[in-house]
C-alpha positions in Angstrom: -184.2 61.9 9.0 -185.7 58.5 10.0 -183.8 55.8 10.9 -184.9 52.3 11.0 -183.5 48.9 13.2 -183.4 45.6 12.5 -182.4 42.5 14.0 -181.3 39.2 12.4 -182.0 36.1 13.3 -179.5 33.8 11.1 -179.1 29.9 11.7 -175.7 28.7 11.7 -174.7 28.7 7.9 -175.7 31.7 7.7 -174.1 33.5 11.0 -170.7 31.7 9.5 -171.5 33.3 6.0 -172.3 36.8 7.5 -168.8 36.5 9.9 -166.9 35.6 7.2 -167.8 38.4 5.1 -167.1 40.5 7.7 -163.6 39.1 8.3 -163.1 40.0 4.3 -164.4 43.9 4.9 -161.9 44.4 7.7 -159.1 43.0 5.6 -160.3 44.5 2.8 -160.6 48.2 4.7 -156.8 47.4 6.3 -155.4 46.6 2.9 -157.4 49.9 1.4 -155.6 51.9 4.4 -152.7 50.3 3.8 -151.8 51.6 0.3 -153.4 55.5 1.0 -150.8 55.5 3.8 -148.0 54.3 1.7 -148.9 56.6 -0.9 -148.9 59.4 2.1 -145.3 58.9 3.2 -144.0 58.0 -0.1 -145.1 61.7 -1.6 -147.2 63.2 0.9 -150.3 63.7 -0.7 -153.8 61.9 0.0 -156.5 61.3 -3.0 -160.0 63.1 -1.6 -163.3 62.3 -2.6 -166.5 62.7 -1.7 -168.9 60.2 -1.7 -170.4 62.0 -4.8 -167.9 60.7 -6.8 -169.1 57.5 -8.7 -166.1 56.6 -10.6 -162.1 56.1 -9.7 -159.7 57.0 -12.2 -156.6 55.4 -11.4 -153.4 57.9 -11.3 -151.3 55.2 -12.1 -152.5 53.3 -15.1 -155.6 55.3 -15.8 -157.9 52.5 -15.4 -161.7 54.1 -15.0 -163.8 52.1 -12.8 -167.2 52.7 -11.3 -166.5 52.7 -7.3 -169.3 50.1 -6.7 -169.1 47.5 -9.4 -165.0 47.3 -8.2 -165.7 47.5 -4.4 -168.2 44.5 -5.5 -165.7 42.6 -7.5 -162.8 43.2 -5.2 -165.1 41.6 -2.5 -165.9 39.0 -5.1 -162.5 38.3 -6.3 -161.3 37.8 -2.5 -164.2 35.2 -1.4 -162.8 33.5 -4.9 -166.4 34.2 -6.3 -167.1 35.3 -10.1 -169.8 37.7 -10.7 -173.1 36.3 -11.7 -174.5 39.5 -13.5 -174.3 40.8 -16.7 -173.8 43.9 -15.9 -170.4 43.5 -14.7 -167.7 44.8 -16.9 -163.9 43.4 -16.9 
């Protein structure tokens, strides 16, 4: 497997834009963790999935969501962005 390297070179804006979103992943990762170990101590099961897996089917409400258009929108809705594409479903 190849792997390749890169370095950025971003000017100010930029470096605050890119630590910023960075900031939001951890948070976003914590919060994630969060909720898998309250679900974890509250019944004692954990919700595996491979990577495979495209879509999350909520065990709660049943909501179907693709992983990455809601990963994207979660990311979205915390920056306090809207999604620009069409291809976005609600």
């Amino acid at each position: 497997m190849r792997t390749f390297e890169y370095r950025l070179y971003p000017h100010t804006a930029q470096a605050r834009l890119l630590l910023a979103c960075l900031i939001e992943s951890r948070h976003l990762y914590n919060a994630m963790l969060e909720t898998v170990k309250a679900q974890y101590e509250q019944d004692g099961t954990l919700i595996q999935k491979s990577l495979s897996v495209r879509t999350h089917i909520c065990t709660s409400c049943d909501l179907i969501a693709d992983r990455d258009v809601n990963a994207a929108q979660n990311i979205l809705f915390k920056a306090g962005s809207q999604p620009s594409g069409a291809n976005v479903s609600q």
